[in-house]
N, CA, C and O of each residue as an XYZ file, in Angstrom:
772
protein
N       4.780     12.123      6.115
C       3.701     11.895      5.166
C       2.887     10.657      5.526
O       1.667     10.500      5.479
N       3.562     10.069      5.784
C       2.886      8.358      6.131
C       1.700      8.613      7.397
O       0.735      8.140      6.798
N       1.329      8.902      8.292
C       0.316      9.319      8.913
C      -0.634     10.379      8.382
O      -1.789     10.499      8.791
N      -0.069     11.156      7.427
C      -1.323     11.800      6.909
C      -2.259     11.115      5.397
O      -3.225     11.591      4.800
N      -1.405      9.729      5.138
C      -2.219      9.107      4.181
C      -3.057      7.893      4.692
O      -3.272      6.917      3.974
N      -3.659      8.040      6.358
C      -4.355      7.046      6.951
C      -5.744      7.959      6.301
O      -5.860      8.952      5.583
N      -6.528      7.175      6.876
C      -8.174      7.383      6.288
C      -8.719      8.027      4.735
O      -9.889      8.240      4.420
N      -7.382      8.276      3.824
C      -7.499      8.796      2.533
C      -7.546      7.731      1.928
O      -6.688      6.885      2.177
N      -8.901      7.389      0.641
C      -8.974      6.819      0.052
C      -8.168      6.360     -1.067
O      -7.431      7.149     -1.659
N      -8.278      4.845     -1.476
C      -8.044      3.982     -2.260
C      -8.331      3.383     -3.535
O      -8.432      2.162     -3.647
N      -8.463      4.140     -4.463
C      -9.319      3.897     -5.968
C      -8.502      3.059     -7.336
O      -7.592      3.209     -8.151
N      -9.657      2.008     -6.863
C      -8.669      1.266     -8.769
C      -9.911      1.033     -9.672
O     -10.626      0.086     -9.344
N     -10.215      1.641    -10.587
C     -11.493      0.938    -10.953
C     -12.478      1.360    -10.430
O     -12.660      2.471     -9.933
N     -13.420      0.178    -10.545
C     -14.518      0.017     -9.160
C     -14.493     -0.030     -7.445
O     -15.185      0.057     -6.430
N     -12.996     -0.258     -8.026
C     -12.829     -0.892     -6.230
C     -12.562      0.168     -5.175
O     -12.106      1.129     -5.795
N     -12.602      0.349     -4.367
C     -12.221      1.847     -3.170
C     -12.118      1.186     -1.944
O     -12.739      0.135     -1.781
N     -11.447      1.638     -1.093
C     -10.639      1.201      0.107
C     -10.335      2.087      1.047
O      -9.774      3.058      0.538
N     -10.478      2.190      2.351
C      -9.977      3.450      3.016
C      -8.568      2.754      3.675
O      -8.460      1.599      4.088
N      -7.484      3.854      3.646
C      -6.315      3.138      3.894
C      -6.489      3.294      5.943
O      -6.880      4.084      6.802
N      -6.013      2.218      5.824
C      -5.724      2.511      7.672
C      -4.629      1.735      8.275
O      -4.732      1.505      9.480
N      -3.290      1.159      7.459
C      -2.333      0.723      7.983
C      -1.097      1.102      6.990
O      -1.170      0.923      5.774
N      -0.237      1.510      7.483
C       1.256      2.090      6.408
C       2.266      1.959      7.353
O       2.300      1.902      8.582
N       3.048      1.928      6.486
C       4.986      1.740      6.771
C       5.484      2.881      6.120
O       5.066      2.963      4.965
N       6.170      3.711      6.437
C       7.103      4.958      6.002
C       8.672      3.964      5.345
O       8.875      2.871      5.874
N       9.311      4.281      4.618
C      10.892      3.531      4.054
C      11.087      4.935      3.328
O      10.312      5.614      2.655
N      12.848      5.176      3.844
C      13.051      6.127      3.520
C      14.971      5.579      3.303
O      15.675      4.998      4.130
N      15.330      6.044      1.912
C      16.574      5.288      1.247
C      17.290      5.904      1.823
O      16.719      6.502      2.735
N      18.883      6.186      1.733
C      19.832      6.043      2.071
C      20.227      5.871      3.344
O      21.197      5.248      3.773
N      19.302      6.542      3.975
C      19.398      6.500      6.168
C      18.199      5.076      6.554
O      17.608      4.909      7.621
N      18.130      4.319      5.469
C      16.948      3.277      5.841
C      17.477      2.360      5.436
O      17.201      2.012      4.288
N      18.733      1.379      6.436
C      18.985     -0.014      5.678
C      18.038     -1.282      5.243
O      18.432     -2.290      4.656
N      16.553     -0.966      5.713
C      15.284     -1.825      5.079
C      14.490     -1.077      3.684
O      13.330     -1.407      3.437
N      15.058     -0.268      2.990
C      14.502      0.249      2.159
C      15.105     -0.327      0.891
O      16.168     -0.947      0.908
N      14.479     -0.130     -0.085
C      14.702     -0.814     -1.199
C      15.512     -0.159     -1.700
O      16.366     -0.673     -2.422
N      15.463      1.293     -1.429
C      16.532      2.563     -2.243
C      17.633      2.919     -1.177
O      18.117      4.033     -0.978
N      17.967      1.584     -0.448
C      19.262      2.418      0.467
C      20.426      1.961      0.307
O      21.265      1.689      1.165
N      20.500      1.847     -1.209
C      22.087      1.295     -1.638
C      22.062      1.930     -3.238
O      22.745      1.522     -4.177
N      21.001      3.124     -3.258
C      20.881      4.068     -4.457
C      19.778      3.209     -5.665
O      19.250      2.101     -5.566
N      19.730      3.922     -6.446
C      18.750      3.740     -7.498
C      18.957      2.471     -8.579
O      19.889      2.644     -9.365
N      18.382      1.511     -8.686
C      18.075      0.662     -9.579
C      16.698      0.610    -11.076
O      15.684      1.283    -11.257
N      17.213     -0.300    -11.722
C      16.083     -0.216    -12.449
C      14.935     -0.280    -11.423
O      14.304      0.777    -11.420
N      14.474     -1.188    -10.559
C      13.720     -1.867    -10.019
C      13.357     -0.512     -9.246
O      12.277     -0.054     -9.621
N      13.903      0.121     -8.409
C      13.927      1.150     -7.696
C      13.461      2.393     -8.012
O      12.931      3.153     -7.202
N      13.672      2.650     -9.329
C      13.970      3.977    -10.020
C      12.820      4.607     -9.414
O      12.994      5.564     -8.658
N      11.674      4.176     -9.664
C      10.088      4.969     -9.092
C      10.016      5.338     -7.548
O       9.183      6.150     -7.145
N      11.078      4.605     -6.548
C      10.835      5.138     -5.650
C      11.851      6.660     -5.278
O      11.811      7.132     -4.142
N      12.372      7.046     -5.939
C      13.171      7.975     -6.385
C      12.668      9.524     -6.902
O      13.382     10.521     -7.019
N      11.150      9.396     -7.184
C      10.197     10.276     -7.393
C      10.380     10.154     -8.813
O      11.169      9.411     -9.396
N       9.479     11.051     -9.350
C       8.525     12.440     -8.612
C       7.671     11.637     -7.263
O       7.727     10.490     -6.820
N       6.981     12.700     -6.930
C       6.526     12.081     -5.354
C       4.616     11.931     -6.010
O       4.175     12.306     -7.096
N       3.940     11.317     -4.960
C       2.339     11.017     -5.647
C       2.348     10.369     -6.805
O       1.550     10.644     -7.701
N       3.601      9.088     -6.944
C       3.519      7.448     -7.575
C       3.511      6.387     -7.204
O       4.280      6.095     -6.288
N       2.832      5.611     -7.642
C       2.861      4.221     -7.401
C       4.415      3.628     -7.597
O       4.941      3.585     -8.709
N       5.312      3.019     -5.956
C       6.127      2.364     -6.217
C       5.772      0.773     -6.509
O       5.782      0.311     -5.368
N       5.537     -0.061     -7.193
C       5.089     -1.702     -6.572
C       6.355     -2.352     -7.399
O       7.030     -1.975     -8.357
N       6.344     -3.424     -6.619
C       7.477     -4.232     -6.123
C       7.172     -5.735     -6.296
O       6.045     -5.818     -5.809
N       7.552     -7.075     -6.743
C       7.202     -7.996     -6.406
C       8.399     -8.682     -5.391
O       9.606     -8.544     -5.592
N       7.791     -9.462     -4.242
C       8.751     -9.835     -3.184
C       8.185    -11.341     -2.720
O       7.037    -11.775     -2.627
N       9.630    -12.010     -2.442
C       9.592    -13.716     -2.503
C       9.090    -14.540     -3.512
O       8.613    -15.666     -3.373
N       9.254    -13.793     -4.698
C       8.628    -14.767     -5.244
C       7.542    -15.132     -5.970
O       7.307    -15.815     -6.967
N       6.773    -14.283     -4.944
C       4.970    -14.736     -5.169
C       3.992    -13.453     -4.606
O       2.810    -13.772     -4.477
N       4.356    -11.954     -4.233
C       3.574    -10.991     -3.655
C       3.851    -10.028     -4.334
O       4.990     -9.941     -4.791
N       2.948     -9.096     -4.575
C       3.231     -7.668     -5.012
C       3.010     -6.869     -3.509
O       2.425     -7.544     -2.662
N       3.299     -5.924     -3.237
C       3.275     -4.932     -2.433
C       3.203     -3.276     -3.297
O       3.912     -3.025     -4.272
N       2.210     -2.294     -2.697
C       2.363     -1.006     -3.408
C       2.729     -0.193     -2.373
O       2.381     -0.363     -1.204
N       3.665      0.994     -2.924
C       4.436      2.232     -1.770
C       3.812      3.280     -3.020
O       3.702      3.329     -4.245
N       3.419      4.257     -1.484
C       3.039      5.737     -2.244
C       4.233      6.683     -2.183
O       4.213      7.439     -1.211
N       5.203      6.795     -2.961
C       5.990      7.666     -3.746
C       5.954      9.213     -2.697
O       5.072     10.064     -2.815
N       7.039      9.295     -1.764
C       6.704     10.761     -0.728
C       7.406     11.583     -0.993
O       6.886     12.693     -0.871
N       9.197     11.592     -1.580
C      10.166     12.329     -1.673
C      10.126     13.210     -2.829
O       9.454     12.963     -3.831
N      11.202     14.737     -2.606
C      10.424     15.087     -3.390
C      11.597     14.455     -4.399
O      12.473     13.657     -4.067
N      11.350     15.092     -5.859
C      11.685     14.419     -7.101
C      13.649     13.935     -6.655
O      14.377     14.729     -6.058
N      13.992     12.914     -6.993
C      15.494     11.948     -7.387
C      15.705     12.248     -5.456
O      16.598     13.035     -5.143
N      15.135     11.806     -4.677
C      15.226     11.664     -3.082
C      14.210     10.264     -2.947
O      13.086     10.158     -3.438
N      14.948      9.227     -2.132
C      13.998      8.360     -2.003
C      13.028      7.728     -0.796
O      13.503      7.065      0.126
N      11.889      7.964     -0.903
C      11.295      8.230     -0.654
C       9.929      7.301     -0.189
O       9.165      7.681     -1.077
N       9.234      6.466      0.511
C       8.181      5.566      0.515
C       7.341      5.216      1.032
O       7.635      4.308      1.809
N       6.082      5.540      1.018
C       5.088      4.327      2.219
C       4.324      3.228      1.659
O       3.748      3.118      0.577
N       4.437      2.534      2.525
C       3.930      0.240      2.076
C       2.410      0.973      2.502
O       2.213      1.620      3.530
N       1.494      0.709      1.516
C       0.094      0.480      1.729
C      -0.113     -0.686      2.404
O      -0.242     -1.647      1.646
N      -0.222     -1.039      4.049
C      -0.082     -2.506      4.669
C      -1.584     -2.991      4.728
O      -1.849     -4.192      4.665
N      -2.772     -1.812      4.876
C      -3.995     -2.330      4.913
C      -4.794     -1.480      4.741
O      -4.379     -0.342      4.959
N      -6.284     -1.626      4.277
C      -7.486     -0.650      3.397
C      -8.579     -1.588      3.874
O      -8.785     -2.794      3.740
N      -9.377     -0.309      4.647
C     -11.156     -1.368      4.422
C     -12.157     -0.982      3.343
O     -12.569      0.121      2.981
N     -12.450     -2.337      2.898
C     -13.074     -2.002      1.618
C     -14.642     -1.005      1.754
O     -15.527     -1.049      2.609
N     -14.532     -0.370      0.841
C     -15.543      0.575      0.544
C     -16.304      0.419     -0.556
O     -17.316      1.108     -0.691
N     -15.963     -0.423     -1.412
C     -16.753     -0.627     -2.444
C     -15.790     -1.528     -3.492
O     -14.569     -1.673     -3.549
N     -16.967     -2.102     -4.345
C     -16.063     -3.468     -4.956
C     -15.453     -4.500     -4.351
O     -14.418     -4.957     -4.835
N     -16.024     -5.035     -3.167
C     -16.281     -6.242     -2.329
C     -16.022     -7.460     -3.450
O     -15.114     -8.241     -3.734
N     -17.035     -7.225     -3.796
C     -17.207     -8.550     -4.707
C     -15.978     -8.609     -5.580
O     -15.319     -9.621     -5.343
N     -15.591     -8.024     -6.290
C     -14.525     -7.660     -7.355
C     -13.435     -8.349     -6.797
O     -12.923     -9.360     -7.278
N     -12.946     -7.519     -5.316
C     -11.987     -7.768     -4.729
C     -12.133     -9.209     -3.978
O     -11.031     -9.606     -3.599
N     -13.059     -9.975     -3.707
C     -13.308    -11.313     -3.614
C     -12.783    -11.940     -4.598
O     -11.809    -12.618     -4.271
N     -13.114    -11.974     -5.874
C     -12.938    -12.705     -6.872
C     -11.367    -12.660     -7.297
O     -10.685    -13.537     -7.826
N     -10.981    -11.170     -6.835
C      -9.148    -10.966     -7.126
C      -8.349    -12.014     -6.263
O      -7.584    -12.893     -6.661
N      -8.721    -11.694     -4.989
C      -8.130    -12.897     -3.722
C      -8.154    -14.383     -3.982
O      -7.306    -15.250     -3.768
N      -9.281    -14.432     -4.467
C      -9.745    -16.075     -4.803
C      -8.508    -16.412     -5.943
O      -7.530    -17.123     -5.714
N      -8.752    -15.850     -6.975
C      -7.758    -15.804     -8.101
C      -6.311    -16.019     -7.248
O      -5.953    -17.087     -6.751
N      -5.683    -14.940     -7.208
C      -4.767    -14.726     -6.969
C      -4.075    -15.654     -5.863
O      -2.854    -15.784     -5.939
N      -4.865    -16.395     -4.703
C      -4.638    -17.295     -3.593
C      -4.596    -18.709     -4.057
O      -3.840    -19.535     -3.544
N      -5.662    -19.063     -5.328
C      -6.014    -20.282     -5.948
C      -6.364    -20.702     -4.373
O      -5.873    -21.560     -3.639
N      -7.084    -20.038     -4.236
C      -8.265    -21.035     -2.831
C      -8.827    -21.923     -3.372
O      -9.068    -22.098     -4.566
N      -9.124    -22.703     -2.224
C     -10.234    -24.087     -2.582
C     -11.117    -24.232     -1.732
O     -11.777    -25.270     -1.786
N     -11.450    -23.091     -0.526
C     -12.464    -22.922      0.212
C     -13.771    -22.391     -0.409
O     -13.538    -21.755     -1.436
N     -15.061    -22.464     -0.093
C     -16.031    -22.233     -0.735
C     -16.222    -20.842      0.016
O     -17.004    -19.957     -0.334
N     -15.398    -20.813      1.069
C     -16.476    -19.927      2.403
C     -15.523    -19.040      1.396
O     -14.627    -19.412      0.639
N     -16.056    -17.713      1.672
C     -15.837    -16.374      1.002
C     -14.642    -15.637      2.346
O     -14.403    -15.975      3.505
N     -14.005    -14.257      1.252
C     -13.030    -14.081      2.533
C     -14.256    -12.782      3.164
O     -15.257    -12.186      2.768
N     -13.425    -12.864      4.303
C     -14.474    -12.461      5.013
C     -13.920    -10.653      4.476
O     -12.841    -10.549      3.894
N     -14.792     -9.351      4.758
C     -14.011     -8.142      4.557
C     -12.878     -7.468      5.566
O     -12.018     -6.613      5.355
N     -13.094     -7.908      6.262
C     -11.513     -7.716      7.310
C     -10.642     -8.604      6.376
O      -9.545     -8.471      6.918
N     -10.535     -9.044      5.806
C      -9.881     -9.969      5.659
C      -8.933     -9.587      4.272
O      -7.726     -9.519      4.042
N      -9.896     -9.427      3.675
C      -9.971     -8.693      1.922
C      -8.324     -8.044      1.481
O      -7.535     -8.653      0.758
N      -8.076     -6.755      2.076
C      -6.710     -6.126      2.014
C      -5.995     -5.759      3.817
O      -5.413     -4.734      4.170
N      -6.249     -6.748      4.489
C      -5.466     -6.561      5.594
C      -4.057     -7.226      5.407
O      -3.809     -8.415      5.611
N      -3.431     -6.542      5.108
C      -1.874     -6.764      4.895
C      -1.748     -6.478      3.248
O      -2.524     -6.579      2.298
N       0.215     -5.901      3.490
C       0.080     -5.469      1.760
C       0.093     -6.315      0.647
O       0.112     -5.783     -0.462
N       0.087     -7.647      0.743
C       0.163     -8.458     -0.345
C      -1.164     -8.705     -0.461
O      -1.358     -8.435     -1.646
N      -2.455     -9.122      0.101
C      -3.397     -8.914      0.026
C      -4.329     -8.077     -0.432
O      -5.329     -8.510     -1.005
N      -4.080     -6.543     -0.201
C      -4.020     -5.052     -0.620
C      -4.011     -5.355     -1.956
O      -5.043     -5.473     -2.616
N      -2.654     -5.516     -2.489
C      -2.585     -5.805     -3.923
C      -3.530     -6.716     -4.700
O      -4.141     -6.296     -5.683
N      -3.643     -7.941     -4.261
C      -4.227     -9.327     -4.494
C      -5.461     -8.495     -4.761
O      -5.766     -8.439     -5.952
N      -6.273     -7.808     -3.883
C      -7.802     -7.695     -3.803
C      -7.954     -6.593     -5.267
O      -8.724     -6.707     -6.221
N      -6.650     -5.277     -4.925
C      -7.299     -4.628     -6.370
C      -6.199     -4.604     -7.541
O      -5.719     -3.618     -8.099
N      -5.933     -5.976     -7.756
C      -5.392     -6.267     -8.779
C      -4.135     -5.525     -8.902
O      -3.833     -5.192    -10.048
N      -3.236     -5.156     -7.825
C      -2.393     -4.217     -8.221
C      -0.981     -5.403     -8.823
O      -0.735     -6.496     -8.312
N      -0.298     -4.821     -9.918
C       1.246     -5.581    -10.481
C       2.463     -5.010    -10.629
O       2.560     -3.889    -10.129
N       3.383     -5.429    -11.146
C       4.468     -4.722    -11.701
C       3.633     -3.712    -13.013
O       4.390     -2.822    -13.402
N       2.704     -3.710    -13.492
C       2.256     -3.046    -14.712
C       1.822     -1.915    -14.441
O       1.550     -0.982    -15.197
N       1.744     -2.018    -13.115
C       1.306     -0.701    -12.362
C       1.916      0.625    -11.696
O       1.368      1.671    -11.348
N       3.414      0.147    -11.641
C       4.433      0.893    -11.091
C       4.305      2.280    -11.934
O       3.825      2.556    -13.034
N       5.022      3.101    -10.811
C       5.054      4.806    -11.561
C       3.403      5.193    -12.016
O       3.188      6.211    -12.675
N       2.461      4.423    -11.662
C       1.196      4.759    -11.673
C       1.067      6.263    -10.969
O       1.314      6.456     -9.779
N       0.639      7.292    -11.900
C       0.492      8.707    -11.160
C      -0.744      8.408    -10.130
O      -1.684      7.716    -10.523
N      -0.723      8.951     -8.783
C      -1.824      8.005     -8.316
C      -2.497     10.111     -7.370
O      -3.243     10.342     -6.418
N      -1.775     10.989     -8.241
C      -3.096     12.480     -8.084
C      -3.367     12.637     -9.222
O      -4.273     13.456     -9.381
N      -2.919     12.145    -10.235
C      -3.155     12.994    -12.297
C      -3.884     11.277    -12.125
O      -3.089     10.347    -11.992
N      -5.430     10.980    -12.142
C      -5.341      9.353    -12.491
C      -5.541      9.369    -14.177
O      -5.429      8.385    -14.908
N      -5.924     11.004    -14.666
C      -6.116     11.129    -16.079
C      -5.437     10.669    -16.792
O      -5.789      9.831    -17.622
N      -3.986     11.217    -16.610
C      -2.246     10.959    -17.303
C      -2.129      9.344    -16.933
O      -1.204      8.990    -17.664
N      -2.506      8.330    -16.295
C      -1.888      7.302    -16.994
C      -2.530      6.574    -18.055
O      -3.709      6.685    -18.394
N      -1.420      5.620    -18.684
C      -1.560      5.079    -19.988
C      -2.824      4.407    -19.804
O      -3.179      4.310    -18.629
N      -3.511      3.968    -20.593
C      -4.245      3.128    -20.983
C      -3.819      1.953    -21.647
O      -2.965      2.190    -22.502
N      -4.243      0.364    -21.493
C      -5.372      0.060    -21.005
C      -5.708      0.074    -19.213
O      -6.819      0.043    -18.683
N      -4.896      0.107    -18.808
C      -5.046     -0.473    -17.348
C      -5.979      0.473    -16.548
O      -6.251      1.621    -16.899
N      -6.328      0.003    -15.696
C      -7.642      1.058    -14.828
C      -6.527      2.750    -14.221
O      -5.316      2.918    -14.365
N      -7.239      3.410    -13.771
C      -6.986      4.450    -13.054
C      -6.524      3.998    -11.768
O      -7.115      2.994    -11.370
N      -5.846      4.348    -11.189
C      -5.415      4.177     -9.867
C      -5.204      5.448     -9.008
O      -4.143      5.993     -9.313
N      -5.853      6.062     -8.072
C      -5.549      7.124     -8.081
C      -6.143      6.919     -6.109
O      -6.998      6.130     -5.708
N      -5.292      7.965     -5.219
C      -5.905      8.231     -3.892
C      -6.596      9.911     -3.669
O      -6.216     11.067     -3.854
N      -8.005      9.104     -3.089
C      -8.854     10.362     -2.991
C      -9.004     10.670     -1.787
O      -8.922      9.747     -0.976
N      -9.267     12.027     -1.295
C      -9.802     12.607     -0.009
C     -11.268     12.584     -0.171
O     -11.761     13.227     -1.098
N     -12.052     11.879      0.674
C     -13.306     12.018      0.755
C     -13.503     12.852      2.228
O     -14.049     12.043      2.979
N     -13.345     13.784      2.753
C     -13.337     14.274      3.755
C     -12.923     13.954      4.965
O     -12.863     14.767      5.887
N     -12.486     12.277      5.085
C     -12.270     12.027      6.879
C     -11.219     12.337      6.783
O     -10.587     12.146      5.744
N     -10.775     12.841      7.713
C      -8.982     13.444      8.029
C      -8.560     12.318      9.271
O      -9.103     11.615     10.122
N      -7.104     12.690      8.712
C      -6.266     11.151     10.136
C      -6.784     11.183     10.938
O      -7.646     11.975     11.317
N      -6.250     10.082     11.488
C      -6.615     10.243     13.397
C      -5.565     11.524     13.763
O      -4.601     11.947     13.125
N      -6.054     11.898     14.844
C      -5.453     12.608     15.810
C      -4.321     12.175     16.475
O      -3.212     12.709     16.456
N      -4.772     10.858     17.252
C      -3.141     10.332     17.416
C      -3.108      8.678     16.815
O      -3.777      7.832     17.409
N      -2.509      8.402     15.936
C      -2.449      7.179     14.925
C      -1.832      6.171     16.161
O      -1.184      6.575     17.126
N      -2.113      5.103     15.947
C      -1.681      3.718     16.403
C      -0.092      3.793     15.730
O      -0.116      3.531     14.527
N       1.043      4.045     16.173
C       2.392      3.996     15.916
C       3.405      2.436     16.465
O       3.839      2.302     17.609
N       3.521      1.823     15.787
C       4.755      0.746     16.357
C       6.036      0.642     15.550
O       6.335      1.601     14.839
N       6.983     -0.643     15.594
C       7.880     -0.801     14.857
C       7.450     -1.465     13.664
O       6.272     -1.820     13.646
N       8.291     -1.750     12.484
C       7.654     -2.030     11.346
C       7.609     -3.478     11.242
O       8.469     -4.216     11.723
N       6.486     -3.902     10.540
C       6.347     -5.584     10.491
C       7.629     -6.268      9.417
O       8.229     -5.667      8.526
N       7.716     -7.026      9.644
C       8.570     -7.916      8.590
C       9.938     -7.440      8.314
O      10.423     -7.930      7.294
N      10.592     -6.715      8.879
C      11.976     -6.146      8.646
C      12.809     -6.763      9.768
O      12.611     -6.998     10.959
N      14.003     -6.959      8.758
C      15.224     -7.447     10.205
C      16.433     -6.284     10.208
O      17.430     -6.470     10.905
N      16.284     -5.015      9.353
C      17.487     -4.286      9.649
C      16.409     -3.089     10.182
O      15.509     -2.802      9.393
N      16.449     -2.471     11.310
C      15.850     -1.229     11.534
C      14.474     -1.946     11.864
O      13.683     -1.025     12.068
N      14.006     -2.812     11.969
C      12.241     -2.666     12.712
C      12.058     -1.904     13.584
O      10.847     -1.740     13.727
N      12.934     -1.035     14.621
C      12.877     -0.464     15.865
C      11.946      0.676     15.947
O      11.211      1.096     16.840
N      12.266      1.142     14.437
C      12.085      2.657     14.346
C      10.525      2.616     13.832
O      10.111      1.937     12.892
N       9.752      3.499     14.664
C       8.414      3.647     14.740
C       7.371      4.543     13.713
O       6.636      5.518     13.868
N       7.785      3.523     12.424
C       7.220      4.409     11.183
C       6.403      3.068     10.880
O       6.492      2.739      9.697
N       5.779      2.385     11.517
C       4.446      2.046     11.083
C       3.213      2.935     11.867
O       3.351      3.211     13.059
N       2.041      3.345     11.135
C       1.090      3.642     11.476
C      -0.442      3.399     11.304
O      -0.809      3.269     10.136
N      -1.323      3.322     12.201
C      -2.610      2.762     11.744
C      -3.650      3.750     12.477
O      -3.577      4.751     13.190
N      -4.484      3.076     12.018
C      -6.047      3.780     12.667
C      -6.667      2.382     14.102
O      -7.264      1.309     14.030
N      -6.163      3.112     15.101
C      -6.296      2.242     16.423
C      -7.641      1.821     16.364
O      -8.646      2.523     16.257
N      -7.555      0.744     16.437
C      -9.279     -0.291     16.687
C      -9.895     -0.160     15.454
O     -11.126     -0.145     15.465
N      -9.238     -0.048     14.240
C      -9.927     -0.905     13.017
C      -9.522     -2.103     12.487
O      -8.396     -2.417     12.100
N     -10.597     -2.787     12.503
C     -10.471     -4.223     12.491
C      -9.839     -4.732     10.947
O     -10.013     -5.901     10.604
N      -9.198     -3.896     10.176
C      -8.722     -4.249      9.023
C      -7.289     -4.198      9.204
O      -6.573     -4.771      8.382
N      -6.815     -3.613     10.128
C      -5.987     -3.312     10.509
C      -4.757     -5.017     10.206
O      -5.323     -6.099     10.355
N      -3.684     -5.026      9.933
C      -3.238     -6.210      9.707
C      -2.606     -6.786     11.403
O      -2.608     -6.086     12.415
N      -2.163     -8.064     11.315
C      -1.708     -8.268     12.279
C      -0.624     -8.346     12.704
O       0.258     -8.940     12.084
N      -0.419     -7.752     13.894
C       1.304     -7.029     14.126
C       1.115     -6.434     15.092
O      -0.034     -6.257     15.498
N       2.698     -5.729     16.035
C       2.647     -5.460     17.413
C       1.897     -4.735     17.369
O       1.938     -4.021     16.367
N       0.696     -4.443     18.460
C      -0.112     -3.169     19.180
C      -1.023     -3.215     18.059
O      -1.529     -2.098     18.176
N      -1.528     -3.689     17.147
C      -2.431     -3.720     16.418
C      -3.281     -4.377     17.161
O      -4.408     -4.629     16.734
């Protein structure tokens, strides 16, 4: 699944994003997965139904969002690692700024915006409030919070995706379930990127 959710859009709100960097995590055969020592509260969403928002907060200080792949009580995941913005620039400026407590005047640049997944989050406001977000029904979730939902606007994957080992993991990085869209500059930074 994780290579066929490159170039499919990114919707929160105003904001839209085309995805072009992901991590596949898959529980019990994945000692870097969050679900590979079985289901937790914390966990439960990555457990399905499948087409949800898993998000996570990690160290401390980051949210990260996984799109929900397995099918229902199988666990299941891909890390949204990077999105070029498509709209709601500005929005997503003002989220980063917030969220970084910058003190630079200079603006982030749009490569810059959601290249990597804590950033991703940062730009469209994604939280823990967001988890189990249905992200194909964006009708069915609760209100107040925005819609969150991923759209096909017609570009289909690459043909052959930019594949390496996964960033930031020390059990299993080997295994070649990161994927991107080769030579986009949103792309985060990491091997063969």
């Amino acid at each position: 699944m994780a290579p066929r959710l490159l170039n499919k859009v990114l919707v929160h709100g105003q904001r839209a994003a085309r995805i072009v960097e992901v991590e596949a995590y898959e529980g019990a055969t994945d000692p870097s997965s969050h679900g590979h020592r079985g289901m937790t509260k914390r966990t439960r969403t990555m457990f399905g139904p499948p087409g949800h928002l898993y998000v996570y907060f990690t160290y401390g200080m980051h949210h990260c969002a996984n799109v929900v792949c397995g099918e229902d009580g199988v666990c299941s995941a891909v890390l949204l690692r990077a999105a070029a913005p498509l709209a709601g620039a500005g929005i997503m400026r003002r989220a980063r700024n917030a969220a970084s407590r910058r003190r630079s005047t200079e603006p982030f640049r749009s490569v810059d915006l959601c290249s990597g997944p804590a950033r991703l989050c940062q730009a469209f406001g994604l939280d823990r409030r967001d988890d189990a977000a249905d992200l194909v029904s964006a009708s069915a979730q609760p209100r107040p919070r925005l819609p969150i939902f991923i759209a096909d606007d017609g570009t289909p994957p690459p043909t052959e995706p930019g594949r390496s080992g996964r960033i930031g993991v020390t059990r299993a990085p080997n295994r070649l379930w990161r994927f991107y869209v080769a030579g986009d500059p949103n792309v985060s930074r990491g091997p063969s990127a």
